[in-house]
N, C-alpha and C positions, 0 to 999 in steps of 0.2 A: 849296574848303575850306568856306565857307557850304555848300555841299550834305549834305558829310560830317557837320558841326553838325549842321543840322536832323535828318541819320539820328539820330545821335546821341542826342541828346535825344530824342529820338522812343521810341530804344527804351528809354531811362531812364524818362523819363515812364510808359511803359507796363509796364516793369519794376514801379515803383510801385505802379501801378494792379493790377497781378495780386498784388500780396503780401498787401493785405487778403484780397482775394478765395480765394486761398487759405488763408491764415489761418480766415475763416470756414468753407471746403472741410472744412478739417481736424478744427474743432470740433464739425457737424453731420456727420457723417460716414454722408453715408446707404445705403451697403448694409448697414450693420451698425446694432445696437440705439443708443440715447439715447447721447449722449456721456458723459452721467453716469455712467450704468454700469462705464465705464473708469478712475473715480477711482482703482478699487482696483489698475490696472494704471498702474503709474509712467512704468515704462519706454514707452510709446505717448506719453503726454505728456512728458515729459524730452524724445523725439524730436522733438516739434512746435516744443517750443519752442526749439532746439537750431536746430530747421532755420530757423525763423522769422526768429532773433537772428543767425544769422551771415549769411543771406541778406539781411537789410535792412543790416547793415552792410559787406558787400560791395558793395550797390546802390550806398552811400551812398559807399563810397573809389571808384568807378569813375566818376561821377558828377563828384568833385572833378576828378577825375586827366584823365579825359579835356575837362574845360575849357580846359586846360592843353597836357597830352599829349598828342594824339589817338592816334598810333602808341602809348605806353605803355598807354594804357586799352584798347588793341584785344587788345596781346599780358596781359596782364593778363584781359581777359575771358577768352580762348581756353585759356591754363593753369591757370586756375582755379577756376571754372566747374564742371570734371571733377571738379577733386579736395574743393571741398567738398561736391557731393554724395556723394559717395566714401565723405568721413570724416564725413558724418550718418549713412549707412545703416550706416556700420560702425561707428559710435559707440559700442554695446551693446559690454559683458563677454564677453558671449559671443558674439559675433561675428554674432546676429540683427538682421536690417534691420525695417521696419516691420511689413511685413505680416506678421511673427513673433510681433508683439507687440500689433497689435490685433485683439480676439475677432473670431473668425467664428462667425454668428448662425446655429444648426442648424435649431432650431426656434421657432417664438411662438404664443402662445394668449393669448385674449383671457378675461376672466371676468369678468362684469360690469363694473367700473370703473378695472380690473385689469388690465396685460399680463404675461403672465409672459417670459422670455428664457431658451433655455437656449443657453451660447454655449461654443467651444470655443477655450481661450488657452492662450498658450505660457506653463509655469510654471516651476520653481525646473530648474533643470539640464537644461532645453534639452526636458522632458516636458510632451505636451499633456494637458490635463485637461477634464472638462468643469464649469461650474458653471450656479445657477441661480438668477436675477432676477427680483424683483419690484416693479416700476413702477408707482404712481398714476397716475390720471387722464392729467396732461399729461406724464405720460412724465421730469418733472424730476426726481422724487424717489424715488428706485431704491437698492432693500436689495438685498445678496448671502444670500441665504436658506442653510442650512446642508448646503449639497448638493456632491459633488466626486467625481467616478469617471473613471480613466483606462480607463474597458472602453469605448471610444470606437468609434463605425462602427454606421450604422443609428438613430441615436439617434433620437428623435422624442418629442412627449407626444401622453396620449392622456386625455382627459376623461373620470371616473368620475362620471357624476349621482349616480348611489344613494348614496354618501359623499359629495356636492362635492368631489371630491379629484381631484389633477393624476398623472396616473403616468408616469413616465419607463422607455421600453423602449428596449432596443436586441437588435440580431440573437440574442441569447440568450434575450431574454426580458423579464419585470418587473425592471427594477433598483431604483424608489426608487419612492415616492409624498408629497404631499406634500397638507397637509391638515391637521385636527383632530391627527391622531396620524402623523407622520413619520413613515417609517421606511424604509431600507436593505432587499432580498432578497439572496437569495444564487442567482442565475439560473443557476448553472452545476447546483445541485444541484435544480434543477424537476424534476415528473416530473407525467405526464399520466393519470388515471383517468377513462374516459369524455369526457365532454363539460365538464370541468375541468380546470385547474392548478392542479398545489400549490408553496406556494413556504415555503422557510423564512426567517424575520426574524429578526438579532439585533440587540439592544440593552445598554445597560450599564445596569445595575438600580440598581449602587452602583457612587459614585466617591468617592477620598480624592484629595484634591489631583488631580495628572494622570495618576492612573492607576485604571485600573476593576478591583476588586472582587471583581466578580459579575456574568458575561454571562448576559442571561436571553433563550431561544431562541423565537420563537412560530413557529405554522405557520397558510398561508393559502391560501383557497379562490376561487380565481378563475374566470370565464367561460375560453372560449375566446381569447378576444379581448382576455384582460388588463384586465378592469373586472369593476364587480361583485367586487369580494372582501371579503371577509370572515373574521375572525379564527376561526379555529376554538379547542374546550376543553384548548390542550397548551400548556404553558409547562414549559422545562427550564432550570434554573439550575445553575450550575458557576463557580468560582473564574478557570479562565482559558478558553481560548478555543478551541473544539475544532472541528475539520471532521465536521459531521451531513452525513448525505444522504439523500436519498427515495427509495422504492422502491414501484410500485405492484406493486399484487395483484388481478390481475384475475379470478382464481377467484374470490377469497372478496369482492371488492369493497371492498381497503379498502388506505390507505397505512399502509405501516412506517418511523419515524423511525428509523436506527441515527446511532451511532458510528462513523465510520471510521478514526479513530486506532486503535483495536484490531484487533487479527490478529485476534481473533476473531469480528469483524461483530456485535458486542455489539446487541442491539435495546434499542432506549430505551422506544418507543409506537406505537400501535396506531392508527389513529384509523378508525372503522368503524360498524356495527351497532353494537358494544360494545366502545368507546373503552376501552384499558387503556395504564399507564404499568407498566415493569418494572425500573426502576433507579429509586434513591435521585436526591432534584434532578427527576425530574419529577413532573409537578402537573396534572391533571385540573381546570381553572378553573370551579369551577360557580356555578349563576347564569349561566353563560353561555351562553346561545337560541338559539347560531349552530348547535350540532350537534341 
């Protein structure tokens, strides 16, 4: 019976001894970004702590019990054990375990003093999205920057020196850049003239309360390689929200913005030798050096 004891306690003791430890496991969580980062993700923490609180209070009845009990504290380990990790991993709404619920870290990039994070989480109805972090120094103090695309697969950043600006591509293309002037593309309607990419940006020009206005459309010129871009002189404005796409023109050396909402491939702008706009809303931006 002394022999049993000492097991006994032995494995309580060391029980003990693992629940900080993991505890800390959980907080520095190192294949994935700063712990911080996850503030904005509840549910990873609720989990921690969920598992933490009812593991030290399980440690602590079996502890008692087997002082006492020996035979109760063993069968007590053996059925229960199972089922509260059981009902921690299935503790979520929607029936995700942890790994569901803390980011996996796609990409990072360093920039001076900077790290950025772009990480992929489980969001609102069981859809992964990706977002994108930004970390001081020692990595404590980490903003969620205003980025979120579920066009997920391939993702990676690529550093533009010529802007200091971060660009986010995935297997389609330029999706976001972030920088001076943020901005959203639309990579599905790219199109390639030579030894460039064009891409179209839009943005909300005007907003009332929560809702926009006035989508205003830009178009941009990029390397091969998705850096190096540059706004080119065409801005279209419109009330609500329309599918443009690109068309290059390799005779004559130049892209055509249309309308695709129209049966009839309506052309918007020209952008060229001799950049022309042909509907109402677009706008030839001058002063501006890029073309």
């Amino acid at each position: 019976m002394a022999t049993k004891s000492k097991i006994i306690n032995f494995v309580v003791n060391i029980s003990f001894f693992l629940l900080p430890i993991l505890t800390i496991r959980y907080i520095f969580w190192v294949e994935n970004p700063q712990f911080y980062i996850f503030l904005n993700n509840y549910r990873a923490i609720l989990y921690g702590c969920n598992l933490a609180l009812w593991t030290g209070l399980f440690l602590a009845l079996f502890h008692l019990i087997t002082k006492k009990h020996l035979t109760l504290g063993i069968l007590l380990f053996i059925t229960t054990m199972p089922f509260l990790f059981m009902s921690s991993f299935l503790s979520f709404d929607d029936g995700t375990t942890l790994s569901n619920n803390i980011a996996s870290k796609l990409d990072t990039i360093q920039i001076g003093t900077d790290t950025y994070y772009l990480t992929l989480e489980n969001g609102e109805w069981g859809h992964y999205s990706e977002y994108l972090y930004k970390c001081k120094g020692n990595n404590l103090f980490c903003e969620q920057l205003p980025f979120r695309s579920n066009n997920y697969g391939g993702v990676h950043f690529i550093r533009d020196i010529s802007g200091n600006e971060i660009n986010i591509v995935n297997k389609t293309g330029l999706t976001y850049t972030y920088g001076d002037h943020p901005r959203y593309y639309n990579s599905d309607s790219r199109t390639q003239l030579k030894s460039h990419l064009y891409y179209l940006s839009k943005k909300c020009s005007e907003i009332e309360g929560h809702d926009c206005n006035m989508f205003a459309y830009t178009l941009y010129e990029c390397s091969l390689s998705n850096t190096l871009c540059k706004q080119l002189s065409f801005e279209f404005k419109i009330n609500h929200e329309v599918d443009l796409y690109l068309e290059a023109n390799e005779t004559m050396n130049e892209i055509n913005v249309y309308n695709d909402y129209d049966a009839n491939k309506t052309l918007i702008y020209i952008y060229g030798l001799h950049p022309a706009c042909y509907i109402n809303g677009c706008e030839i931006l001058r002063g501006n050096n890029h073309e």
